[in-house]
N, C-alpha and C positions, 0 to 999 in steps of 0.2 A: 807517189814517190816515197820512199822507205827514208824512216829520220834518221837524221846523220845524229850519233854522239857528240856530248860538247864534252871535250878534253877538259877544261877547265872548272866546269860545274857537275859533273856528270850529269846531266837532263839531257832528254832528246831536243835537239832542233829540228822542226816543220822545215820544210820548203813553203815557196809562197805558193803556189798550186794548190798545198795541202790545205791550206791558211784559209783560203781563197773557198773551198771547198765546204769548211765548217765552219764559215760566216753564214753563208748559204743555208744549211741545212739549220742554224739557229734561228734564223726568223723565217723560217716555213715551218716550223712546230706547235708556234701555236695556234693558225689556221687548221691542222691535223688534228691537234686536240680541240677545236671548238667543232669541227666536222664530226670528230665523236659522239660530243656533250650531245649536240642536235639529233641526231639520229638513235642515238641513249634514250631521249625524252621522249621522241614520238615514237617509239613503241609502247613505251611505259605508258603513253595517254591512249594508246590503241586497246592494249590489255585492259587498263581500268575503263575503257568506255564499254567493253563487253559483260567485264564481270561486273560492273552494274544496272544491266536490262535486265529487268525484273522478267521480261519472257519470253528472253531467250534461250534455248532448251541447252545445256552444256552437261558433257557427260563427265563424269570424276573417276578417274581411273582408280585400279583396288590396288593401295601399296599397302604394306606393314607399316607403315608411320602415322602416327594419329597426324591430322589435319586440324587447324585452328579453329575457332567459330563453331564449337562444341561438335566436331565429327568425333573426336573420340568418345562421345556418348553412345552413340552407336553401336550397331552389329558390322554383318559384313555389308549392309545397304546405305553406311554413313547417313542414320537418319538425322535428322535437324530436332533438337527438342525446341516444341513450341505450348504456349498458354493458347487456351482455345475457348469461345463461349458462342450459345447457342444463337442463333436469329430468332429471334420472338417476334409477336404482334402486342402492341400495347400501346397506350394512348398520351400523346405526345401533347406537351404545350408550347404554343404558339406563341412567343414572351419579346419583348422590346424594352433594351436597355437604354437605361441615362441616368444623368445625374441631376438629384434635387435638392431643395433646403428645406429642412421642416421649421411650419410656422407657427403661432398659436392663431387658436381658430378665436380668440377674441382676448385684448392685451384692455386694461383697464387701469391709468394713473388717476391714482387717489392723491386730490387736493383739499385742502382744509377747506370749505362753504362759509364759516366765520370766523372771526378772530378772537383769540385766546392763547390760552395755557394750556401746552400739550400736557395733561398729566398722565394718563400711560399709554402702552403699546400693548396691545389684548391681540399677540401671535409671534409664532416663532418663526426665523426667517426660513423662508424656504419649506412652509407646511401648505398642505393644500385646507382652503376654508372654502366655506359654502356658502352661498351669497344670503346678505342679510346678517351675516357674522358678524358682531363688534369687532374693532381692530384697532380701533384709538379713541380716546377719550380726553374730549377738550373741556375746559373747566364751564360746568354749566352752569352755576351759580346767578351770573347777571342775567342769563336767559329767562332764566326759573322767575325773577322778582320782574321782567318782563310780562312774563305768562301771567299773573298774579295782578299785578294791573290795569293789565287786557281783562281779565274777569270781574273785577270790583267795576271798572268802567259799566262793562255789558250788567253787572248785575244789578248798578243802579238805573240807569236809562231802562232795565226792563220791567223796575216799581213804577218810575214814573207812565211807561208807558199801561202798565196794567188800571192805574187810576184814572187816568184820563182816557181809557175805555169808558170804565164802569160814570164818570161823570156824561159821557156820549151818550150812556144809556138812560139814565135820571134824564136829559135833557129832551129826549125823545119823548119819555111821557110827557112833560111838562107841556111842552109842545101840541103835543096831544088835546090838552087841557086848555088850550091858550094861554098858560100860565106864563111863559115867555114867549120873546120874538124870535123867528127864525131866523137870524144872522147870529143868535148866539150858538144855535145846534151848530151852523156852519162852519163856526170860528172853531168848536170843539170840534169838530168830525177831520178838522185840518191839523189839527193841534196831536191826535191821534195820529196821522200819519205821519209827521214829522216827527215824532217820538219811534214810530215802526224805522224809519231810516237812519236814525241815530241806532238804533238796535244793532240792525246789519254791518253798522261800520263797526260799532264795538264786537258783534263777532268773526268780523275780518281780522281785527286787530288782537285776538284771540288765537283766530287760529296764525297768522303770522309769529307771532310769538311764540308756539307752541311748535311750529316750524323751525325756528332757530333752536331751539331748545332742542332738538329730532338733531340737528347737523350737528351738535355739540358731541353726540354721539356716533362717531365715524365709522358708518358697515360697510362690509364688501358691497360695490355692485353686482361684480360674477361671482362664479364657483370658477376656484383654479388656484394656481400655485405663486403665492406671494413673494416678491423678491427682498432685499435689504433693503433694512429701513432706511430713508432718507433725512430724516431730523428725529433728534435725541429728547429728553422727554427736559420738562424745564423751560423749553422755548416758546416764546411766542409764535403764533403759526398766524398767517393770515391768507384768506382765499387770492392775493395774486402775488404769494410766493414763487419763486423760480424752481424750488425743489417741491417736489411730490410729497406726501409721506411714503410712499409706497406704493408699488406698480405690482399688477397680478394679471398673470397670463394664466385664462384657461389653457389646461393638455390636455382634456380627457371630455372630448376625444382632442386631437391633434391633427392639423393639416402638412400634407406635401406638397410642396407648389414642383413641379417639373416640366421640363420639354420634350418634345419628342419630334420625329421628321413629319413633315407637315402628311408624306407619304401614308400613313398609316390613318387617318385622319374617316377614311371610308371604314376600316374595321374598328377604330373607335366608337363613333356612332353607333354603328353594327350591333358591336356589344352596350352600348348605353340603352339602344332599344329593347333587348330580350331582356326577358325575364330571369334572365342569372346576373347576379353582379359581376362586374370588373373586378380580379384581383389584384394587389399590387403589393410586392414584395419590398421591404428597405433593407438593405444589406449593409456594412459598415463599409468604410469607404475602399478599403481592400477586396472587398466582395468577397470573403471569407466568410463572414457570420453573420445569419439573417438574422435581422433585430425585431422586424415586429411586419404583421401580417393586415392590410385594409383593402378598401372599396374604392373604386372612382366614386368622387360626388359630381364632378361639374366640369366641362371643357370652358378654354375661354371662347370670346364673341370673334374674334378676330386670326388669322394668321400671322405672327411676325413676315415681316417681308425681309428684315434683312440677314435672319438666321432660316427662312422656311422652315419655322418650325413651330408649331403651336403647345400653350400652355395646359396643365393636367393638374387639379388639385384631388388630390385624395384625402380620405380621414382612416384613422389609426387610434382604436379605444382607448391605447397606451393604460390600461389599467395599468400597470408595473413600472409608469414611468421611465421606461427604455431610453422614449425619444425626447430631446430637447429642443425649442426652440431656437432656429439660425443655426441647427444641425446639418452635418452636410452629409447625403448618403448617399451609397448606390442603388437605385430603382430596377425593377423587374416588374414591367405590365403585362399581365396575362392575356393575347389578344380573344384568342381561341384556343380549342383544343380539338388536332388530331384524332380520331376514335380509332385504336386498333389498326394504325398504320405498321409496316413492314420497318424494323427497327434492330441494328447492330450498334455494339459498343464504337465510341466515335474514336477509340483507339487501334481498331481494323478498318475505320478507311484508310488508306494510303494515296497518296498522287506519286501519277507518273507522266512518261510521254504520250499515253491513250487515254489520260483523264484519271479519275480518281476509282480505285478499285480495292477487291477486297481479295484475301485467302481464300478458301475454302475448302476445306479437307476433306478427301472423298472418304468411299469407304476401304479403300486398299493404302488407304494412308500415303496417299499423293496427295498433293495440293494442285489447284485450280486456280486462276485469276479470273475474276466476275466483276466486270467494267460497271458501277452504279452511279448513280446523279444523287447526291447529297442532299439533306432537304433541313428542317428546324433539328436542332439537337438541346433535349432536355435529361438534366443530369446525368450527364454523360453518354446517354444513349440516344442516336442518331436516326432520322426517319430517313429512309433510302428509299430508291425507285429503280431496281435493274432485275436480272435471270438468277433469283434469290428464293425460298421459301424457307416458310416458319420451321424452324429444327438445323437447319444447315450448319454446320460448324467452321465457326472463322476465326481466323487465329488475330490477335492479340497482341500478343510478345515474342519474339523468336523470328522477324521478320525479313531482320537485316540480312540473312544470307540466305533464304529463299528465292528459289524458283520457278518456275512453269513445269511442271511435275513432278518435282521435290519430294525428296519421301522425307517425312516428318514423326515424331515418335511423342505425343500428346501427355505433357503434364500437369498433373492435379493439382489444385491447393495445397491438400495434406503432402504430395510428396515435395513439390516445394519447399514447405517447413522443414521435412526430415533431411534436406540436401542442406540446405541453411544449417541446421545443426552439427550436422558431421562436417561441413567446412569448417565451422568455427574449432572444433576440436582440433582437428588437423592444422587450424594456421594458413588455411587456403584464404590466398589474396583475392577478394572480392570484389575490390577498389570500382574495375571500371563497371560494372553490371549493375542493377537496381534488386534489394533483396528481395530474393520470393520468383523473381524473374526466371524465366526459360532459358536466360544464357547462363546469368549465374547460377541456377541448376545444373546445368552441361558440366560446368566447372566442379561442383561440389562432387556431384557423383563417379566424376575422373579422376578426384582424389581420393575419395572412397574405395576406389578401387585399384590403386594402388598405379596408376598408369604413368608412363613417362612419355615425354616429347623427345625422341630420342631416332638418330638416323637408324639402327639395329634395335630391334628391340629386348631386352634380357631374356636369355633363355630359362624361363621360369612359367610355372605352371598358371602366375598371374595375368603374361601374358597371352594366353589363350582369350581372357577375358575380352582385349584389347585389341585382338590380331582381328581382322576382316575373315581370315576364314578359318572361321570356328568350329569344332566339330559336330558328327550330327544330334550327338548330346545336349548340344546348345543351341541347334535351330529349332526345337520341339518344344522348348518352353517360352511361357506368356509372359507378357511386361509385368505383370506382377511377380514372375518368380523370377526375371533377369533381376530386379529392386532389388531385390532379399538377397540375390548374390552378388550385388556390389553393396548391399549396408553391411555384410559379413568384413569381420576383423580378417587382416591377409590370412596369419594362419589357417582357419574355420572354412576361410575360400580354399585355400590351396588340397584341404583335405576332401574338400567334397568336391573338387575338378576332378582329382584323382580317381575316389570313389564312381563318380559318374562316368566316367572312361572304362573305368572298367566292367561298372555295368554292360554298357552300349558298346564294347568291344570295338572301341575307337582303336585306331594305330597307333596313334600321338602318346596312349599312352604304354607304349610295349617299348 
């Protein structure tokens, strides 16, 4: 119905028809707009679920406009720049982590044996001494006039004892002679022995004495590293003081007590039987920086039962005092070792939906997916089991927008560095890529050469560099002379496109 004018307001008046009409149509809009959103979404989840099958073969059509994910690296083949390193054979170690305490392989508290006057301390806290070292000194003065007495004792009882020898002997001739009766010989031959065991007590009492005298002077027991002293000099000390004088943990060598899964316990043995030692690595508790390098000595008798997992002590020379006691580290047991197994950096395995698999660049500079079974990985490089050999090249870095027969355009170390460089000049944002990397390469080398993301591209002799089809001046040259003409400064480039056009009696440039 057509709205009637209101004479008084000039606005239109609706009918109720009209009214009636665009109530209606307000609350069935936003079912319309959520029928969108939904249908918006599942495509978008349809798209991304293709363009991420690693191998599924999709073809890339040829526009003028650089593509993202470093196609502007490229020629007219939109190659992928990727890091690439070779598959070797080399000999893997078999290693089992955990964590342990290192202990001293023998802790000794030094107590005073007599009482006195501590009068010094013979060591610095914290030095390593070798057993039998003085380390304190009690006043031995009362000892001494001990000893001393203990001797005069022995050294009288052993006049007496020497004469009443020699009178045993006189009495023997007499005897002899009938000159006396023989219960005098006998009184003397007893008199003699009783004198012999007066002897021995007074060299008991000798050397006891000379004992005491020995404690007054306080050695190390072991060799190892002594801690702070316990009592200050001045005091009285006596053998059942509370405080030590001083506690010494041998280090050297030094124990690791750790665990491991009871599982391993058959290649323990294993290696405790051969003739090669168990190695064991201690790493700081980051496992960043290995601290010091030893031997299994001993498993324990038993399996815990309520962790299944049995006990591992190791020793550690520690000449350089690295490790401390009630240290806490990360361990690496060395079970065995792989010989010349089939081996890729563990940064070209990849997982996907058919298991874990690698790149592999053929020689027309396609790539390949080669399904392999994972196996131990030491320092970085990974023992594999799949359709591999020694030489194969697998890429590394530049992975994320690869394919199943992907053409790929393979970068060096040293070009690396030189893409890094020339980004930095230029002010090229680097931010999401890792430096050195194959994508962040892509990047560097598309500012080098001058390229834009742009729906047209400018018509300029730069873009030739950029455009997919290139002239035939520019399919006849090798990766190393494509490098040298994107490291060229614009003008330099732009002179020698020219020049080369006209060489090759290109069109493009008439």
């Amino acid at each position: 119905m057509t709205p009637l004018p209101d004479s008084s307001t000039g606005s239109l008046i609706l009918s109720k028809g009209a009214w009636a009409r665009l109530s209606q149509l307000g609350r069935a809009w936003p079912w319309l707009l959520a029928t969108l959103l939904v249908a918006g979404g599942g495509g978008f989840w349809l798209w991304k679920a293709q363009a991420n099958d690693p191998t599924k073969v999709t073809s890339t059509p040829t526009t003028n406009t650089p593509t993202a994910g470093g196609r502007r690296f490229g020629g007219g083949n939109n190659a992928q720049p990727v890091s690439i390193e070779l598959v070797r054979r080399q000999d893997i170690r078999a290693t089992v982590s955990a964590i342990g305490n290192i202990t001293a392989s023998n802790t000794a508290t030094v107590h005073a044996q007599v009482s006195g006057v501590l009068q010094s301390l013979n060591f610095t806290e914290g030095q390593q001494v070798r057993a039998g070292q003085l380390i304190a000194q009690i006043d031995p003065r009362a000892f001494q006039a001990n000893v001393n007495q203990a001797e005069g004792s022995l050294a009288r009882d052993q006049a007496q004892l020497d004469n009443a020898k020699i009178d045993l002997a006189r009495y023997r001739d007499l005897l002899a002679q009938d000159a006396i009766p023989r219960q005098q010989l006998d009184t003397q031959a007893a008199l003699v022995r009783q004198l012999e065991g007066t002897l021995k007590l007074d060299q008991a009492a000798v050397e006891t004495a000379r004992l005491q005298l020995s404690y007054a002077h306080v050695t190390a027991p072991i060799s190892g590293r002594v801690g702070l002293k316990q009592v200050d000099l001045g005091n009285v000390v006596q053998p059942g003081d509370a405080n030590s004088l001083v506690s010494i943990t041998q280090t050297r060598p030094i124990a690791l007590i750790f665990a491991v899964p009871a599982a391993n316990l058959l290649g323990i043995t294993a290696g405790l039987k051969g003739k090669q030692p168990m190695m064991v690595q201690a790493w700081d508790r980051f496992g960043k920086k290995q601290l010091a390098e030893g031997k299994v000595a001993s498993i324990d008798n038993a399996i815990d039962p309520t962790t299944d997992t049995i006990k591992i002590k190791a020793l550690f020379a520690n000449t350089d005092d690295t490790l401390f006691p009630n240290q806490s580290v990360s361990v690496s047991l060395q079970l065995a070792t792989l010989s010349q197994v089939l081996a890729v950096p563990q940064a070209a395995v990849l997982r996907g939906a058919q298991g874990f698999y690698v790149y592999v660049v053929n020689p027309d500079n396609s790539v390949s997916t080669r399904v392999v079974t994972p196996g131990t990985v030491d320092g970085g490089w990974m023992a594999v089991d799949g359709p591999l050999q020694s030489g194969d090249k697998v890429v590394i870095d530049g992975t994320d927008r690869l394919r199943e027969g992907a053409k790929v355009e393979v970068i060096d170390a040293s070009t690396a560095a030189r893409g890094v460089a020339k980004a930095g000049k230029r002010g090229v944002d680097r931010a999401s890529a890792p430096a050195g990397s194959a994508s962040a390469i892509a990047a560097d080398v598309g500012a080098s050469a001058g390229s834009r993301v742009t729906a047209t591209p400018p018509a300029t002799p730069d873009a030739a560099v950029n455009k997919p089809e290139r002239g035939r001046w520019m399919e006849g040259l090798s990766p190393e002379q494509v490098e040298k003409v994107k490291a060229m400064n614009p003008d330099d480039r732009r002179a020698w496109i020219r020049q080369q056009r006209q060489l090759s009696g290109d069109s493009a440039s008439r």
